[in-house]
C-alpha positions, 0 to 999 in steps of 0.5 A, a space after each residue: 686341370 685340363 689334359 692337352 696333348 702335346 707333340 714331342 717337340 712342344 713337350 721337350 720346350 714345355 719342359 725346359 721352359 718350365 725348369 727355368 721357371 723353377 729356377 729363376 732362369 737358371 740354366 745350368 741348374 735347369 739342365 741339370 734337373 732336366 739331365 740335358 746340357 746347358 747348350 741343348 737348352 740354349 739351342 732349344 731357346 734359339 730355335 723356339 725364340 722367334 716360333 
């Protein structure tokens, strides 16, 4: 697989995005596993929304 480096901002939304997909959309359950709160996903989801 391919190596892509990402800046950290781009990395954090990966990462969340990629939780979310693991569990069925699941916030609370990706906040969780990502140790973050369920707002700061939700933040994270508004800010990169409309990017």
């Amino acid at each position: 697989m391919k190596e892509v480096d990402l800046k950290m901002n781009e990395q954090e939304k990966y990462e969340i995005i990629k939780e979310l997909v693991d569990h069925n959309g699941s916030k609370n359950r990706a906040s969780k596993k990502l140790d973050i709160s369920r707002r700061q996903i939700e933040k994270s989801h508004n800010q990169h929304q409309y990017a």
